[in-house]
C-alpha positions in Angstrom: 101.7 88.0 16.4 100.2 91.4 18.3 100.2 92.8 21.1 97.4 93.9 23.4 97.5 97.4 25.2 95.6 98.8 28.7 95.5 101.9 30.1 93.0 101.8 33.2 91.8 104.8 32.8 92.2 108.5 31.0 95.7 110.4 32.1 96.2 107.2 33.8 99.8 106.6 35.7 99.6 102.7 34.8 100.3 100.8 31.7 100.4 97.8 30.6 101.3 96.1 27.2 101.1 92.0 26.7 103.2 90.6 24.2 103.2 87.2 22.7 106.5 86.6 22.6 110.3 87.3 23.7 110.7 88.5 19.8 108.0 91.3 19.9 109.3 92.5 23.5 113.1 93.6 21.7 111.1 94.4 18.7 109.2 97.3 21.3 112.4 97.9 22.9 114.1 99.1 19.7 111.3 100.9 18.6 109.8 102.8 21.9 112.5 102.5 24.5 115.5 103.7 23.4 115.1 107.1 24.8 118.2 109.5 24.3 116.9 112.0 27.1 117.8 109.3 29.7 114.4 109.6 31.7 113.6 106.1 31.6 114.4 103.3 33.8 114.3 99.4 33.9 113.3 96.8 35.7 113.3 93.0 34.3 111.1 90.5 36.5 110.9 86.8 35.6 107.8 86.4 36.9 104.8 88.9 35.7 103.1 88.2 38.8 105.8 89.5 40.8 105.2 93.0 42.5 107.8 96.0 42.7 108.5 95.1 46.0 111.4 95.9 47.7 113.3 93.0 49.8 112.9 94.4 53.4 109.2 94.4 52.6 109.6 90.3 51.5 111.5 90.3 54.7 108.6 91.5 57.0 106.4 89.5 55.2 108.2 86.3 56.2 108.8 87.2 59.6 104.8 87.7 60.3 105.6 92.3 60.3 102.7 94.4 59.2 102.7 96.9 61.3 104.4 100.0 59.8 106.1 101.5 63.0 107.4 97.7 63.9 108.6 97.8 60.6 110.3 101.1 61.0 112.4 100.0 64.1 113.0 96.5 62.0 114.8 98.7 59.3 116.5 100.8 61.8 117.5 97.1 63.7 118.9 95.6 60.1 121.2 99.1 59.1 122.1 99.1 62.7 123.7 95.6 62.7 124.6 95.3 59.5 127.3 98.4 60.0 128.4 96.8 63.3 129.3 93.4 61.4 130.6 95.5 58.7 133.4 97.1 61.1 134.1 94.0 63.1 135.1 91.9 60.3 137.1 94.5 58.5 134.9 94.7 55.2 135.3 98.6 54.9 137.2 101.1 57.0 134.7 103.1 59.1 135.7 106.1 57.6 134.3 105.1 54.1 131.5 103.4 55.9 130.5 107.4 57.3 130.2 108.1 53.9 128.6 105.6 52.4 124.8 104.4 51.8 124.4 101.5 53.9 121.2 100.4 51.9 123.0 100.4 48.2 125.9 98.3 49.6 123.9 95.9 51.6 121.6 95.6 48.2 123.9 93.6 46.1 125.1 91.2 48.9 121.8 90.0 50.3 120.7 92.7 53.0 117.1 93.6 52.8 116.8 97.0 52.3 114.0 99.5 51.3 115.8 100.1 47.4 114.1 98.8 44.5 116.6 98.2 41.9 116.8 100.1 38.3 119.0 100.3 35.3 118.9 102.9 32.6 119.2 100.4 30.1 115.8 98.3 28.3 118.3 95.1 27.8 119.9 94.9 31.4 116.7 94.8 32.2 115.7 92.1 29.7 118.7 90.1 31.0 117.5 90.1 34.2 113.9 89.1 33.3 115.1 86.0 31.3 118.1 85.4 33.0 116.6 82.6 35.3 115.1 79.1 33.4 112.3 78.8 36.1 111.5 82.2 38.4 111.0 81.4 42.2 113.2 78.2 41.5 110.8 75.3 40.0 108.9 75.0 36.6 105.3 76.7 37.0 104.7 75.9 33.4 106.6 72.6 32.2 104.9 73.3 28.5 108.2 73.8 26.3 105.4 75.5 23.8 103.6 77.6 25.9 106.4 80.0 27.5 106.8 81.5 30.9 104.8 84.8 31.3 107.5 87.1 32.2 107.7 91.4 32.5 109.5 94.4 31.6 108.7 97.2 34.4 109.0 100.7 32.6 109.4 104.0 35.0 109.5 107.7 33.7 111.4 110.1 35.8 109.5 112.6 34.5 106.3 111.5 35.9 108.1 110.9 38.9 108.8 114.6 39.2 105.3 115.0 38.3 104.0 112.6 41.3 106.8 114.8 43.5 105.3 118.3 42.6 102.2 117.4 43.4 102.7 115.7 46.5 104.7 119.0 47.9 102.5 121.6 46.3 98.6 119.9 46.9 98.6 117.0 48.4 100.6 117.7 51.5 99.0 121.4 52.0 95.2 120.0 51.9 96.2 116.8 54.1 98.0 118.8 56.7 94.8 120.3 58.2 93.5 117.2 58.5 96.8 114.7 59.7 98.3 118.1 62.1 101.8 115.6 63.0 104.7 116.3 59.8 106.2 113.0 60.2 103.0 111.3 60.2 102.4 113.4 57.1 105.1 112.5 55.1 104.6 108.9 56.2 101.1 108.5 54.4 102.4 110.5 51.1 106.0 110.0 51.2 107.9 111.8 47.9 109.4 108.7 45.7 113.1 109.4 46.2 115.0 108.4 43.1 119.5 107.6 44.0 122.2 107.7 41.2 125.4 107.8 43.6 128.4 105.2 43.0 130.5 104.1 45.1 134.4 102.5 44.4 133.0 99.7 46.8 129.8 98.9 45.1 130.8 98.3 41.4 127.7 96.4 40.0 126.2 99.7 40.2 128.0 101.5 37.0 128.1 97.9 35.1 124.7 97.8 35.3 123.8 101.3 34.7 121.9 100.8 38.0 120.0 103.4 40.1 117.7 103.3 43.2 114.6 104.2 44.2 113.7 104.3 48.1 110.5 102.9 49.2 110.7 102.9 53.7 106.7 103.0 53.5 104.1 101.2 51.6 104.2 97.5 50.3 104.8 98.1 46.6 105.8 101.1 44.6 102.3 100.3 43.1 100.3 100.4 46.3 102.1 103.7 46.8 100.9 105.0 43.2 97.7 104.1 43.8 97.0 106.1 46.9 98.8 108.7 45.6 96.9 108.0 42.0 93.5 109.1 44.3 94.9 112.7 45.6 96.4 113.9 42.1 93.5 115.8 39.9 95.8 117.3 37.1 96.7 115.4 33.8 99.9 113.3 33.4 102.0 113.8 31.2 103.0 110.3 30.8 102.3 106.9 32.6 104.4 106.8 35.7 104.3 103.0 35.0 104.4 100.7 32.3 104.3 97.0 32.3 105.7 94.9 29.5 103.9 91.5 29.9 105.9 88.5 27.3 105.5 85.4 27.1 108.9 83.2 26.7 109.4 79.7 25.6 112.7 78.0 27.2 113.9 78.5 23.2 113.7 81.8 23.0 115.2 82.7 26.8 118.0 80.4 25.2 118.4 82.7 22.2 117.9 86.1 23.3 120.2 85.4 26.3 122.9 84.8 23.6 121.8 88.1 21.6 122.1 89.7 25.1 125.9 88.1 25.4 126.9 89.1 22.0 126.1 92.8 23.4 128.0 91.8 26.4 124.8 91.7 28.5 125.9 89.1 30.7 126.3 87.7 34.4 129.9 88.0 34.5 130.0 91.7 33.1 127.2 92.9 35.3 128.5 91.0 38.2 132.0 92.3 38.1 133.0 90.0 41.4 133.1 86.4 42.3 129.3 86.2 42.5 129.5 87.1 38.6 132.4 84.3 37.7 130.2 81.7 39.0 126.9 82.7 37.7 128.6 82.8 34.5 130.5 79.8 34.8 127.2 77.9 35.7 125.5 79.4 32.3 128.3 78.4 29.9 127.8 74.6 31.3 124.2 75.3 30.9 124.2 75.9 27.3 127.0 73.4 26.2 124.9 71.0 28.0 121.9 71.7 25.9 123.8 71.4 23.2 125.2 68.0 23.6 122.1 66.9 24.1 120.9 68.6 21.2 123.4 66.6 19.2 123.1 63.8 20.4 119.5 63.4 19.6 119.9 64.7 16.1 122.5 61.5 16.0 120.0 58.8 17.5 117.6 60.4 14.9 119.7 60.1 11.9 120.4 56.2 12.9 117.2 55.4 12.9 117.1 56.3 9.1 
């Protein structure tokens, strides 16, 4: 078994790694990923062909929006009544919903928002890339010995602040004699704005050693790399992106979920709420199911000895 590296181009802010299996993707965790400084974060997708996309973008999508200022008012619209509802039915006092970020609460419950979720940790991530058998909700590859192609999303903080710098110091100055309106200005190159606050009221957040990163224009946190890819001249110092490309038999998604479990990687510790009973009920039934059937075909085997 390999693995098969790409970087597009020199200094490039993209990466991306192909594994062959589920085994060499915790082999590269252990041995690249475990980064003491904390500048790292993680994003598990169980479908490689899925973008970084946030879910108010899917949203537009669905509801035939393209056009960004639309889009802008359709945000505006969502926050708007999703506060209202929040107060009419009593689900936080209105002085804690003052304080809080409507767009991290709504996250976790459903609300299309402009956040892309994060984790500082490699195998949160890995949970959340293997945690469903088939991605979108039915098999795309009903080969038991193929696998399902499946990534780990890799994002350096550092090179964020990198991408930052330069937008404030070069990019902005040169494109301001050319776009004269500010907000129009910070539309097209928007800075990539990274959250860490926690909330008593959100507590998925600290369980999954979650974090944010805010994304009101653009379709993908890659489209926005890209243009901003084009406008940045100086070296980086590190890929702002990397992509972890695995693929992962139903076997192995059966067995690294339980490594995951024995590190207490699960549903019902990172969804420390109802939501997180059930998912975790469902998974226990799962596996003893798979099991018995296991069994039992060991026994028909052995009777027809």
């Amino acid at each position: 078994m390999s693995c098969t590296t790409k970087q597009y181009e020199t200094n490039s802010s993209l990466e991306e790694v192909e594994l062959e299996s589920t085994e060499l993707l915790f082999n590269h965790i252990g041995d690249h990923l475990l980064n003491i400084n904390d500048n790292l974060g993680f994003r598990g997708h169980g479908d490689s062909n899925w973008s970084l996309q946030s879910t108010f973008v899917r949203f537009c999508i669905s509801i035939g929006i393209e056009d960004e200022t639309i889009r802008q008012v359709t945000l505006n619209k969502l926050k708007k009544a999703f506060t209202e509802n929040l107060v009419v039915n009593g689900d936080l006092p209105e002085e804690v919903i003052e304080k809080t970020d409507i767009f991290q609460f709504g996250q976790h419950y459903g609300l299309p928002t402009p956040l892309l979720d994060w984790t500082h940790s490699p195998y949160v991530a890995a949970f959340f890339a293997l945690s469903e058998q088939y991605p979108g909700g039915k098999p795309k590859n009903p080969v038991e010995g193929l696998g399902i192609s499946r990534s780990l999303w890799v994002l350096d903080r550092g090179a964020v602040k990198h991408f930052n710098d330069n937008i404030m110091t070069h990019i902005r100055p040169k494109k301001s004699q050319i776009i004269l309106q500010e907000e129009m200005l910070n539309e097209q190159y928007p800075l990539l704005d990274v959250i860490h606050s926690v909330n008593q009221y959100n507590k998925r957040q600290p369980f999954q050693q979650g974090f944010f990163t805010q994304h009101a224009f653009y379709n993908s946190l890659d489209a926005w790399r890209k243009r901003i890819d084009r406008e940045i001249s100086h070296a980086y110092p590190s890929p702002l992106l990397k992509k972890l490309t695995f693929k992962c038999t139903e076997s192995e998604r059966t067995k690294y979920l339980n490594v995951l479990d024995k590190m207490n990687i699960n549903n019902r510790t990172l969804f420390p709420d109802i939501t997180g009973s059930v998912l975790g009920a469902i998974e226990t039934v799962r596996q003893d199911s798979k099991k018995q059937n296991h069994k039992a075909i060991t026994t028909r085997l052995k009777d027809t000895d």
